[in-house]
TIKE-191395 format. One record per residue: x, y, z of N, C-alpha, C, CB in turn; chain; residue number from 1; residue in one letter. Coordinates in nm, 2 decimals, padded with zeros to 4 digits. Glycine has a CB too. Example, Ala and Ser with C-alpha at 12.3 -4.5 7.8 and 13.67 -1.06 7.14 Angstrom:
2
> n_east_n_north_n_up_ca_east_ca_north_ca_up_c_east_c_north_c_up_cb_east_cb_north_cb_up_cadena_num_residuo
> 01.32_-00.57_00.78_01.23_-00.45_00.78_01.32_-00.33_00.78_01.13_-00.45_00.90_A_1_a $
> 01.28_-00.22_00.71_01.37_-00.11_00.71_01.29_00.00_00.79_01.41_-00.06_00.57_A_2_s $
This chain:
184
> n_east_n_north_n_up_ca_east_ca_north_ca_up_c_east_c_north_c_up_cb_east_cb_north_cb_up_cadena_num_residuo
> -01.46_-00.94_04.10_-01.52_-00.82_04.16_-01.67_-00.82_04.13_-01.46_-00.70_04.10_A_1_x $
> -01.73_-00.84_04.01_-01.90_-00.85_03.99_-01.91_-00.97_04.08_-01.96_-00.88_03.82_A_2_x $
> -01.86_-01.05_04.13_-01.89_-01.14_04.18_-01.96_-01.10_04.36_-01.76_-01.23_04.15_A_3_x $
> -01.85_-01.01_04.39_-01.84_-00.94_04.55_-01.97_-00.87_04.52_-01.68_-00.82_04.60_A_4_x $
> -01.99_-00.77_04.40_-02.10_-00.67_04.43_-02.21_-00.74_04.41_-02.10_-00.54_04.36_A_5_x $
> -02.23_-00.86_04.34_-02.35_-00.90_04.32_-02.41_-00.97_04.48_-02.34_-01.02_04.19_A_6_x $
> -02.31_-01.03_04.57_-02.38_-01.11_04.69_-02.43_-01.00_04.78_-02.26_-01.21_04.78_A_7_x $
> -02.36_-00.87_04.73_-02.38_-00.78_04.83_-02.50_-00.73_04.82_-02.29_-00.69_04.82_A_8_x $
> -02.51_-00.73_04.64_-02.67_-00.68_04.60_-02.77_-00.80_04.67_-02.68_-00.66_04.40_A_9_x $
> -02.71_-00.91_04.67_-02.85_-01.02_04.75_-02.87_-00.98_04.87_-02.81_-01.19_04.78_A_10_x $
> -02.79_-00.95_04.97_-02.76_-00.96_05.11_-02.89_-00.79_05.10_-02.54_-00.95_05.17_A_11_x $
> -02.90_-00.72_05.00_-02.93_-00.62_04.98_-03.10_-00.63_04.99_-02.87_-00.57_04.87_A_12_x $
> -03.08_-00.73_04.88_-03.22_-00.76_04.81_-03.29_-00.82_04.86_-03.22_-00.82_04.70_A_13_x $
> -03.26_-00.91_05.03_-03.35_-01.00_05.13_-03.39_-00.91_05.24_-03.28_-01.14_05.19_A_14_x $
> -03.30_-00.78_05.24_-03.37_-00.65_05.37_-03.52_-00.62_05.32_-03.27_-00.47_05.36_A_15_x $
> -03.60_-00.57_05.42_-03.71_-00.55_05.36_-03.69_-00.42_05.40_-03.83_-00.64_05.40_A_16_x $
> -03.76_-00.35_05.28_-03.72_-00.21_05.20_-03.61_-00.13_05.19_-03.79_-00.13_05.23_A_17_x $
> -03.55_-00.23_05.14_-03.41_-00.21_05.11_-03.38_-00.28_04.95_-03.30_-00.28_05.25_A_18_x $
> -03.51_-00.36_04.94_-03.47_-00.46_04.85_-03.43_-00.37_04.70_-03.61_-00.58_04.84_A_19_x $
> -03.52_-00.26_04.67_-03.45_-00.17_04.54_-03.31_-00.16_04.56_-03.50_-00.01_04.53_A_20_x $
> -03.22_-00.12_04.64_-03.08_-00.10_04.66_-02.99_-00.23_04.64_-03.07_-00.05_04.79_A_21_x $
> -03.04_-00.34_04.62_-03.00_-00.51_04.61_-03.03_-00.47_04.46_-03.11_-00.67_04.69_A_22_x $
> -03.17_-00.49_04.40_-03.15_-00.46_04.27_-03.07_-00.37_04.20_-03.25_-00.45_04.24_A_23_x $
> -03.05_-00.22_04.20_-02.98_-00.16_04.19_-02.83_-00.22_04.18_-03.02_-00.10_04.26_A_24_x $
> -02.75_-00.27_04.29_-02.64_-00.31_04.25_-02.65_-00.43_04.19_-02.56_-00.30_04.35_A_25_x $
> -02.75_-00.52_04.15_-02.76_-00.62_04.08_-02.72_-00.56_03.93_-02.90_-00.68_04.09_A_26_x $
> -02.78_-00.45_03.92_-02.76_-00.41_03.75_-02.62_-00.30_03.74_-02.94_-00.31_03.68_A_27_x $
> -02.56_-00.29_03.82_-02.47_-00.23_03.88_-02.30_-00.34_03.81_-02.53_-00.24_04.06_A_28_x $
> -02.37_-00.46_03.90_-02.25_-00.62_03.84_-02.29_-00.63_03.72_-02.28_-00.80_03.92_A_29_x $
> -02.41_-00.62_03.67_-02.45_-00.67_03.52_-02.36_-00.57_03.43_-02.65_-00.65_03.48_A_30_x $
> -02.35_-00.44_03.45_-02.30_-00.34_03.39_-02.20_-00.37_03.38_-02.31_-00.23_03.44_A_31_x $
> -02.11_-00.42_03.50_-01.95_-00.44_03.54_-01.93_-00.55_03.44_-01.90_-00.49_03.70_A_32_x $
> -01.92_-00.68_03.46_-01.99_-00.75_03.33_-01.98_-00.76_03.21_-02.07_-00.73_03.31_A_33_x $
> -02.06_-00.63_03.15_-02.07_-00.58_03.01_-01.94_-00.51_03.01_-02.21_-00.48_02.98_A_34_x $
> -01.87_-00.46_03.08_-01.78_-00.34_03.07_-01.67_-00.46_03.07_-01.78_-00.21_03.22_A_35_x $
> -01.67_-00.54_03.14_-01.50_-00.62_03.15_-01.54_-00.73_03.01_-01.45_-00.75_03.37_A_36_x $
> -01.63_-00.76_02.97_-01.67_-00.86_02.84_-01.63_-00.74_02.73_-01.86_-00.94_02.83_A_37_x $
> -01.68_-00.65_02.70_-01.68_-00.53_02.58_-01.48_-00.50_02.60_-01.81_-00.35_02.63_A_38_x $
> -01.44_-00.49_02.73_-01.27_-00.39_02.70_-01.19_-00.59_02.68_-01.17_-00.25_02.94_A_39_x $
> -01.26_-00.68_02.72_-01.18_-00.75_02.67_-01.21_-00.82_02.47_-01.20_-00.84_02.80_A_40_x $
> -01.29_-00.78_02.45_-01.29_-00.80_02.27_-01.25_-00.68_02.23_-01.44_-00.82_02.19_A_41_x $
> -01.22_-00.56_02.28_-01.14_-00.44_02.26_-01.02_-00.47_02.24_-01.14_-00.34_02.34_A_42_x $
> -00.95_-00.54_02.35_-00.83_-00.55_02.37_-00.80_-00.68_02.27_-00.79_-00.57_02.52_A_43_x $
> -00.86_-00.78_02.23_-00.80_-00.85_02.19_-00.82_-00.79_01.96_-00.85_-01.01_02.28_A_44_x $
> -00.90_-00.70_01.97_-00.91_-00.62_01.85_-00.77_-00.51_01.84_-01.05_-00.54_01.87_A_45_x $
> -00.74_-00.47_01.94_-00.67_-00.37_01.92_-00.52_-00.46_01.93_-00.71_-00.24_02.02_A_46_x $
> -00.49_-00.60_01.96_-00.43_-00.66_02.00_-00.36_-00.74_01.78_-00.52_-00.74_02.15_A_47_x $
> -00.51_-00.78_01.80_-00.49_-00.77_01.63_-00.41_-00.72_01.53_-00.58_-00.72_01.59_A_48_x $
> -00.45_-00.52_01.53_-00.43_-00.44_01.43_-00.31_-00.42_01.48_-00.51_-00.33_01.40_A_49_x $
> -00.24_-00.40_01.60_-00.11_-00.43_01.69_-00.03_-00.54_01.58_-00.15_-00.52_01.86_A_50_x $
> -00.02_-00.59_01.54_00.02_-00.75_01.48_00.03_-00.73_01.30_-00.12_-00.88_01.53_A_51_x $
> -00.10_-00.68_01.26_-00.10_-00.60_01.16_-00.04_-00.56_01.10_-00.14_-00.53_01.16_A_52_x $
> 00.01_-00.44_01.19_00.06_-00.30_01.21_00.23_-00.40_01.19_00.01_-00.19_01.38_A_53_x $
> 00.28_-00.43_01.28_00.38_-00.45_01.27_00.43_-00.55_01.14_00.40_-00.50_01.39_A_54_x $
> 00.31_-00.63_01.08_00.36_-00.75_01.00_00.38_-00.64_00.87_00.22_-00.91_00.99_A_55_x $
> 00.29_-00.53_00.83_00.30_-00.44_00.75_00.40_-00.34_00.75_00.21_-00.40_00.76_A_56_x $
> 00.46_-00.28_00.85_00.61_-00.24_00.90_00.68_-00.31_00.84_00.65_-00.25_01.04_A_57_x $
> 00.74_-00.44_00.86_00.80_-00.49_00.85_00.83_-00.55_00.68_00.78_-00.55_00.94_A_58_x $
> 00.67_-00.54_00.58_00.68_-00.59_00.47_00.75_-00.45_00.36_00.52_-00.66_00.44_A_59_x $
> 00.71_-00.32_00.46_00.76_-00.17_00.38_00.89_-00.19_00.42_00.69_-00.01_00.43_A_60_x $
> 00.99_-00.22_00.51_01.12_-00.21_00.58_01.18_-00.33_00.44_01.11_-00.27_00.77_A_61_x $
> 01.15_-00.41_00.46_01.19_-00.52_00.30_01.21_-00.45_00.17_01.05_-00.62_00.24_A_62_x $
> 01.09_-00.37_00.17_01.08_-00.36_00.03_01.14_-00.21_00.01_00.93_-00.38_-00.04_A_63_x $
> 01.18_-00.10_00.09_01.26_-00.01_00.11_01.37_-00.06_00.08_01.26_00.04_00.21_A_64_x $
> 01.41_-00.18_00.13_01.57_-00.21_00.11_01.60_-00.29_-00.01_01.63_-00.29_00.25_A_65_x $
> 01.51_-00.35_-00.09_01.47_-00.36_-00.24_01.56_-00.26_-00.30_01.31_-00.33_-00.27_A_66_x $
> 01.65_-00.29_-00.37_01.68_-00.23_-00.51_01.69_-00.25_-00.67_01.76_-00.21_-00.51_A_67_x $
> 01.60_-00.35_-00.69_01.56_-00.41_-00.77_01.42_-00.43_-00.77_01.63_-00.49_-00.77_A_68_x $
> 01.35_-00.37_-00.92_01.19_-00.40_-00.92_01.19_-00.53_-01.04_01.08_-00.24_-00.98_A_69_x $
> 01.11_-00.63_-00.96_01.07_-00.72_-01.10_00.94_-00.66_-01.21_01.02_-00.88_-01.05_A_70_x $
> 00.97_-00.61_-01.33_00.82_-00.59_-01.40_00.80_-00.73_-01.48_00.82_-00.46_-01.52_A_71_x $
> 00.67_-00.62_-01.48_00.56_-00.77_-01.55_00.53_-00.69_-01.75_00.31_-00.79_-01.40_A_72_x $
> 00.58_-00.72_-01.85_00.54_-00.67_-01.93_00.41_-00.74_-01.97_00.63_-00.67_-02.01_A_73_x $
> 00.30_-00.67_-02.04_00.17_-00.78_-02.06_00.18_-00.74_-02.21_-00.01_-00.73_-01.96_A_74_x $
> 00.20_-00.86_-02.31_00.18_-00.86_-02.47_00.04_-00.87_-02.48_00.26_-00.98_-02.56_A_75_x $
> -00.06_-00.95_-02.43_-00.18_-01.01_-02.50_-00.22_-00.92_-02.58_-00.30_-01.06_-02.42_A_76_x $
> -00.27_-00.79_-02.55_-00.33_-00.73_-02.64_-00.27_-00.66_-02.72_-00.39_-00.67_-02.60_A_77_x $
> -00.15_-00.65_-02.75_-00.05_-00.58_-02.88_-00.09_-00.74_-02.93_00.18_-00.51_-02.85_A_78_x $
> -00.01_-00.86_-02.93_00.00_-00.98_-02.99_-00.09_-01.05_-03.05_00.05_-01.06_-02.93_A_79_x $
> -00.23_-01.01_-02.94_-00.33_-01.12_-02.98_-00.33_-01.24_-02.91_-00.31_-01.16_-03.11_A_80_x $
> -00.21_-01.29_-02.81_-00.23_-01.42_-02.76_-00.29_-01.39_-02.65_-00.11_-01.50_-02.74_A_81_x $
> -00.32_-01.55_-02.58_-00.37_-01.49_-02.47_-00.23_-01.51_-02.33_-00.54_-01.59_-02.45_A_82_x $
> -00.29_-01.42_-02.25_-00.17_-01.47_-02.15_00.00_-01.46_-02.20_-00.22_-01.65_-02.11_A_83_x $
> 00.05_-01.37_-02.31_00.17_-01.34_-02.29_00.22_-01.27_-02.29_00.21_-01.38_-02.33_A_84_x $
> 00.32_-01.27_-02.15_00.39_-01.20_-02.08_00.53_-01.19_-02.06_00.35_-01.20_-02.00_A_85_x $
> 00.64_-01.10_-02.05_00.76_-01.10_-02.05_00.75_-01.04_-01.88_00.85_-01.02_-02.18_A_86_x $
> 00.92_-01.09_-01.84_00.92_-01.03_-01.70_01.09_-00.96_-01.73_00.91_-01.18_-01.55_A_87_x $
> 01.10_-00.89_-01.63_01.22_-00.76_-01.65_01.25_-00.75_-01.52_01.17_-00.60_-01.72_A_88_x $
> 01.42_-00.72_-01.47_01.43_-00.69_-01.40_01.48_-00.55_-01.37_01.47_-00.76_-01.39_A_89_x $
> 01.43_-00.44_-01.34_01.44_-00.29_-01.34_01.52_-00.27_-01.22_01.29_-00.21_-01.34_A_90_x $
> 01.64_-00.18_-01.22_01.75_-00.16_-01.09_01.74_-00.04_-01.04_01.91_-00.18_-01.13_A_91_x $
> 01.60_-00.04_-00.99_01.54_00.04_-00.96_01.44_00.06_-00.83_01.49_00.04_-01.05_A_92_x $
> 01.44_00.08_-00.72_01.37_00.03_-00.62_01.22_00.05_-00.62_01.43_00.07_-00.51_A_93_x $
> 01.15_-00.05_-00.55_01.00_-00.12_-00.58_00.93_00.06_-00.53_00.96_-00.31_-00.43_A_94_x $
> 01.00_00.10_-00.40_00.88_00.23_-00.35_00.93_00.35_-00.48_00.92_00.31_-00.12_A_95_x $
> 00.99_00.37_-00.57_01.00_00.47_-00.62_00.92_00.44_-00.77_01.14_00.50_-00.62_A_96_x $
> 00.96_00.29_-00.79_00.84_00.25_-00.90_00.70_00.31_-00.90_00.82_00.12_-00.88_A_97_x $
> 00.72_00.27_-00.75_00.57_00.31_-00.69_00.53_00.43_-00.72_00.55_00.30_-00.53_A_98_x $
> 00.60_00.54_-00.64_00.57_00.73_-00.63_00.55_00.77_-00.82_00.78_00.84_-00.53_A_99_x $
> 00.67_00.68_-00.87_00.69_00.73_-01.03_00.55_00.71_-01.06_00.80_00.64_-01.15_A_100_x $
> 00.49_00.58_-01.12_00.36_00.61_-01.16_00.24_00.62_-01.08_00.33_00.53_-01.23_A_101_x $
> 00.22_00.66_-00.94_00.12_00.74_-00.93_00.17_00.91_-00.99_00.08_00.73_-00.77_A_102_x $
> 00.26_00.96_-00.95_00.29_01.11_-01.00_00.25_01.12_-01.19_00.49_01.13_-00.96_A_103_x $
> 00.30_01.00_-01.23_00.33_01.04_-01.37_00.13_00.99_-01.43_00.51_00.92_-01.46_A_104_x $
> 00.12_00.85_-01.32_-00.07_00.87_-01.38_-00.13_00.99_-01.31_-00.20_00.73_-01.31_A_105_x $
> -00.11_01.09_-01.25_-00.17_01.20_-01.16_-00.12_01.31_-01.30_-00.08_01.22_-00.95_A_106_x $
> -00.06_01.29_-01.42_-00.01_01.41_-01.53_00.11_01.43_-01.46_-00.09_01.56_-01.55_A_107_x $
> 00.28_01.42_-01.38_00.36_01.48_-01.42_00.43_01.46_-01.56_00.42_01.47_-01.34_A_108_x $
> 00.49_01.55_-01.60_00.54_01.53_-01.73_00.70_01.45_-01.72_00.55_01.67_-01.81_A_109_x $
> 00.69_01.41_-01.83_00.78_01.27_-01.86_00.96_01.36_-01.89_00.68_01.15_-02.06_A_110_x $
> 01.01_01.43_-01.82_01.09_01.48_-01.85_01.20_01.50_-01.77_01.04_01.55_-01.89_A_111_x $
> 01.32_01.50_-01.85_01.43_01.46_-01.71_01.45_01.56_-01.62_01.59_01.43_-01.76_A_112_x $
> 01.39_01.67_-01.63_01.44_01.80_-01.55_01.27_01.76_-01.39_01.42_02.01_-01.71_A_113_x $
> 01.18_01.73_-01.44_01.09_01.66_-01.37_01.15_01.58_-01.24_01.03_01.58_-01.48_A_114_x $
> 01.21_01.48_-01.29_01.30_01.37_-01.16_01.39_01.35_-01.15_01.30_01.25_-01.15_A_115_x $
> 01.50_01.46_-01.22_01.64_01.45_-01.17_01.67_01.57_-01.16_01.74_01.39_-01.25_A_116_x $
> 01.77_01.60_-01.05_01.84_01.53_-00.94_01.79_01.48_-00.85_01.91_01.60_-00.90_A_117_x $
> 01.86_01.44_-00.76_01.78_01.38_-00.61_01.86_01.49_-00.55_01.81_01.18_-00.54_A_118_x $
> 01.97_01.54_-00.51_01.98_01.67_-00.46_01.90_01.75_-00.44_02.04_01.74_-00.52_A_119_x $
> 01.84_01.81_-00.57_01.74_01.85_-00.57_01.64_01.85_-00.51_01.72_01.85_-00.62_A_120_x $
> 01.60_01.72_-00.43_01.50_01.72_-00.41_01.37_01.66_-00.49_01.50_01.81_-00.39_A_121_x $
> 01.42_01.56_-00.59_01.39_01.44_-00.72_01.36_01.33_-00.63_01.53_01.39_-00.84_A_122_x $
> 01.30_01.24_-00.76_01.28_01.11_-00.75_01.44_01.01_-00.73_01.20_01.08_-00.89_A_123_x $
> 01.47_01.08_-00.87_01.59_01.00_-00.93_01.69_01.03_-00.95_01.58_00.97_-01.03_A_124_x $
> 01.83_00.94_-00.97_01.97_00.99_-00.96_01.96_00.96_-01.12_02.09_00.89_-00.85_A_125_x $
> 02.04_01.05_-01.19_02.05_01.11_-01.29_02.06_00.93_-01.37_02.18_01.24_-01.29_A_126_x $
> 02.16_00.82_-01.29_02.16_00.69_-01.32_02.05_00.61_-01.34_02.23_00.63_-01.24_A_127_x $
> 01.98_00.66_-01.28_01.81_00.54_-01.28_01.72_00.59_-01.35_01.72_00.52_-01.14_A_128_x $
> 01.72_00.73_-01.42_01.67_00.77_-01.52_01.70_00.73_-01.63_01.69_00.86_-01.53_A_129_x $
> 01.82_00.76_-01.66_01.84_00.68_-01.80_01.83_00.54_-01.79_01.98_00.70_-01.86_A_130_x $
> 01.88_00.42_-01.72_01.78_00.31_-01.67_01.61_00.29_-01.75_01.77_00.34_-01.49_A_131_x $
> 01.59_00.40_-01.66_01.45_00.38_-01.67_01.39_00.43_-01.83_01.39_00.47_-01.54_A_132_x $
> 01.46_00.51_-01.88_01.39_00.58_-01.97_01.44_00.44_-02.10_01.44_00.77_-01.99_A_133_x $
> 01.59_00.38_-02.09_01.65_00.27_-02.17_01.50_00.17_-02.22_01.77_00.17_-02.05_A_134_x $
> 01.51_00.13_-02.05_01.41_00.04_-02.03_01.23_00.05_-02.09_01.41_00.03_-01.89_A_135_x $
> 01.22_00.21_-02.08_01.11_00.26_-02.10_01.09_00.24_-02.29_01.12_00.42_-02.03_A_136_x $
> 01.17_00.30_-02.33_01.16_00.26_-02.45_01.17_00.15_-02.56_01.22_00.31_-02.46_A_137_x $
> 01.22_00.05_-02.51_01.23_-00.10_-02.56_01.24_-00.18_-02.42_01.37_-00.13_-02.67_A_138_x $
> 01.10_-00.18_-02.34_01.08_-00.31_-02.23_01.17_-00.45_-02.29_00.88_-00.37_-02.22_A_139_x $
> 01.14_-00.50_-02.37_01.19_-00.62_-02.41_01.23_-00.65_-02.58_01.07_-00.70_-02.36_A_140_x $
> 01.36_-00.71_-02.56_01.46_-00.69_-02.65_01.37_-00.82_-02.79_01.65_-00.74_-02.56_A_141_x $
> 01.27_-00.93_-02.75_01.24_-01.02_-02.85_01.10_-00.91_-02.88_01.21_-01.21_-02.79_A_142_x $
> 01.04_-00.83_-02.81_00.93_-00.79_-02.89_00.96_-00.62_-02.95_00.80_-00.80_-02.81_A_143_x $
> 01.07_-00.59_-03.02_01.07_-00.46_-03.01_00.94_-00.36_-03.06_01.19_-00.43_-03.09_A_144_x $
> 00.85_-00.42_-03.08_00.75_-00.32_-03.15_00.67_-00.26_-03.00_00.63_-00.43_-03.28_A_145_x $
> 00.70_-00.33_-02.91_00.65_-00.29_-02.79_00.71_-00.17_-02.71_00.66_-00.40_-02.72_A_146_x $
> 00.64_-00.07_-02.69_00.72_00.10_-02.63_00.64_00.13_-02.53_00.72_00.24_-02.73_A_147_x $
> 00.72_00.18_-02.40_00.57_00.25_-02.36_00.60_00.36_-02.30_00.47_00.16_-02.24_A_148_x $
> 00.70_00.44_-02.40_00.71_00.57_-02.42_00.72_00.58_-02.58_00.82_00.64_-02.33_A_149_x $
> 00.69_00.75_-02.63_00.80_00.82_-02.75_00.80_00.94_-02.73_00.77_00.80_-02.91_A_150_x $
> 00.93_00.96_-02.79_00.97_01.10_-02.78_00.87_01.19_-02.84_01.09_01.11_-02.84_A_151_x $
> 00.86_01.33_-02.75_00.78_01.39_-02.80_00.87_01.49_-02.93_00.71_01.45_-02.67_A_152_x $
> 01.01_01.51_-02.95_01.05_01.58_-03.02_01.17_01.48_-03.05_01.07_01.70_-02.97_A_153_x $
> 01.15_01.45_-03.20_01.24_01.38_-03.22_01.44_01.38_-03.24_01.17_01.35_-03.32_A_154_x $
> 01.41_01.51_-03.21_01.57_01.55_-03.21_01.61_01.65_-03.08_01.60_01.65_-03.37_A_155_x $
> 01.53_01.60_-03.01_01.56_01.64_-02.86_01.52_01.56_-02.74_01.50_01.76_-02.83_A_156_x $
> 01.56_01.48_-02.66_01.50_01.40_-02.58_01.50_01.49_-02.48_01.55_01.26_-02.56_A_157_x $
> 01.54_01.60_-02.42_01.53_01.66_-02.32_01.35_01.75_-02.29_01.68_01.77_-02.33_A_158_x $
> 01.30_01.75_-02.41_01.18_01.77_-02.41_01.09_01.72_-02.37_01.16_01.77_-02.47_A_159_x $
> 01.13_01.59_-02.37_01.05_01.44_-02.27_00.99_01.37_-02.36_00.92_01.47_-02.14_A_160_x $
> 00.89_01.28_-02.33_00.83_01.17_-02.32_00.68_01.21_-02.37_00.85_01.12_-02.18_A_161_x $
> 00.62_01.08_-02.43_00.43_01.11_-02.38_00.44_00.93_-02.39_00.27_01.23_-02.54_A_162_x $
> 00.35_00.92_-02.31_00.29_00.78_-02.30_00.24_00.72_-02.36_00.23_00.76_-02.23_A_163_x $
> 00.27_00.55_-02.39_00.17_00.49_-02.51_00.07_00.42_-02.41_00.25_00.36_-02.62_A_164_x $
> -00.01_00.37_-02.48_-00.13_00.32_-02.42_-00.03_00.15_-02.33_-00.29_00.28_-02.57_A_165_x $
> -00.01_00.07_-02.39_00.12_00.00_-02.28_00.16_00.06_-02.23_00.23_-00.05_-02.32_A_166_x $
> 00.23_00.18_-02.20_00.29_00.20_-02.07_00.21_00.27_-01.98_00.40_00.27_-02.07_A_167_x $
> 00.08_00.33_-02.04_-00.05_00.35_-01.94_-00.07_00.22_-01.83_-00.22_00.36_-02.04_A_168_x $
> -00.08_00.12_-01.92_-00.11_-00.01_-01.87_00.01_-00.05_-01.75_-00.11_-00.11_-02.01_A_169_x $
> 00.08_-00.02_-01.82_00.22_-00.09_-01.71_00.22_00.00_-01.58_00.42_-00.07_-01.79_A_170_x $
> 00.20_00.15_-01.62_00.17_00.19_-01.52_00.07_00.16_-01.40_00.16_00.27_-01.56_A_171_x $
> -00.06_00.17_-01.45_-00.15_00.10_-01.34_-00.14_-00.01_-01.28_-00.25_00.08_-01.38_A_172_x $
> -00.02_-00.14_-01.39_-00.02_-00.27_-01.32_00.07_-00.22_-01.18_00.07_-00.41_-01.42_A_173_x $
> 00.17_-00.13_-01.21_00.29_-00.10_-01.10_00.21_-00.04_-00.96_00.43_00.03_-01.18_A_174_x $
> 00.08_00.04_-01.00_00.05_00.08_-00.88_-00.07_00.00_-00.81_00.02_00.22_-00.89_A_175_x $
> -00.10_-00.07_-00.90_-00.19_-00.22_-00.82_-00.12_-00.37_-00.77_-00.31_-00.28_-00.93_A_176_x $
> 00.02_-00.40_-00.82_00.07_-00.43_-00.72_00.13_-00.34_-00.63_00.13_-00.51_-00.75_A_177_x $
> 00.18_-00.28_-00.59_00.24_-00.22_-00.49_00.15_-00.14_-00.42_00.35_-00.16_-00.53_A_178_x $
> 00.03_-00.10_-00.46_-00.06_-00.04_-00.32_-00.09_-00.17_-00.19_-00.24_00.02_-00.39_A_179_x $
> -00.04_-00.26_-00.23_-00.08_-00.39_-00.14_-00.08_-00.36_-00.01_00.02_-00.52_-00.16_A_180_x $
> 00.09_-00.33_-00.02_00.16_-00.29_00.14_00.15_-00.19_00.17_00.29_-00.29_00.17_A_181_x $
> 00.14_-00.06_00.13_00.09_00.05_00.19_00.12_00.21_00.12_00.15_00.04_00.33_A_182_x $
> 00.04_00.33_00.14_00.09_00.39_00.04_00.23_00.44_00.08_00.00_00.50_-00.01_A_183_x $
> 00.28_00.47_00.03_00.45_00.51_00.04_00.46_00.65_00.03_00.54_00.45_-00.09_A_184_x $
């Protein structure tokens, strides 16, 4: 089509005084041009995040159906070594890992009335709590000096929790891998 208006703008531009009206649609095709070159790097941009979009869909759809989180315990700095790390398997799904420690790094309190029930309207089924809180308390069975909770009352666990500086840690590792794919 710039092609049609441009001969037209010639046929325009050899009349004598007529020739502004040739130029005119000269910059007219130039425009057209710019307009079909610009929607076509649009389209193949928006064609992109299209692809994106879906490859990211699809990596949240996975990991929704996840019921099982792998952790990463990090010793170096309780131990002193460098680089040692235990791995855990938590029966727990990866997006709730997720919601738990942003809520609990944002200050919710560490307490069962906090995330159970899911009836309610909770995180957690009364089962993945204790899970979690098991796990919370002795990550790993060869290093027991490692916690990354304690009780805040020692003759009441319904009082809850406070955080050790490891499970600060574990926390942040849990929400920097998993902000990868998207927030949840």
């Amino acid at each position: 089509m710039p092609t049609i208006i441009a001969i037209v703008g010639g046929i325009f531009a050899h009349i004598p005084t007529w020739e502004w009206v040739g130029y005119l649609i000269y910059v007219v095709a130039g425009a057209e041009v710019f307009f079909l070159l610009y929607s076509a790097v649009k389209d193949k941009q928006l064609d992109r995040i299209r692809e994106e979009h879906e490859h990211y869909a699809t990596i949240i759809t996975l990991d929704a159906a996840k019921t099982t989180t792998k952790v990463i315990i990090d010793r170096t700095a309780i131990e002193g070594n460098l680089l040692s790390q235990s791995f855990a398997t938590l029966h727990i799904a990866p997006s709730k890992m997720k919601v738990f420690a942003d809520q609990s790094l944002g200050g919710k309190k560490l307490a069962i009335r906090e995330w159970t029930p899911i009836k309610d309207g909770k995180l957690f089924s009364d089962g993945e709590w204790r899970r979690l809180i098991t796990f919370m308390k002795q990550p790993t069975p060869e290093a027991t000096e490692i916690k990354f909770i304690e009780q805040i009352s020692p003759n009441d666990e319904r009082k809850g929790f406070e955080w050790t500086i490891a499970g600060h840690k574990w926390l942040e590792n849990i929400v920097n891998i998993y902000s990868v794919y998207a927030p949840l």
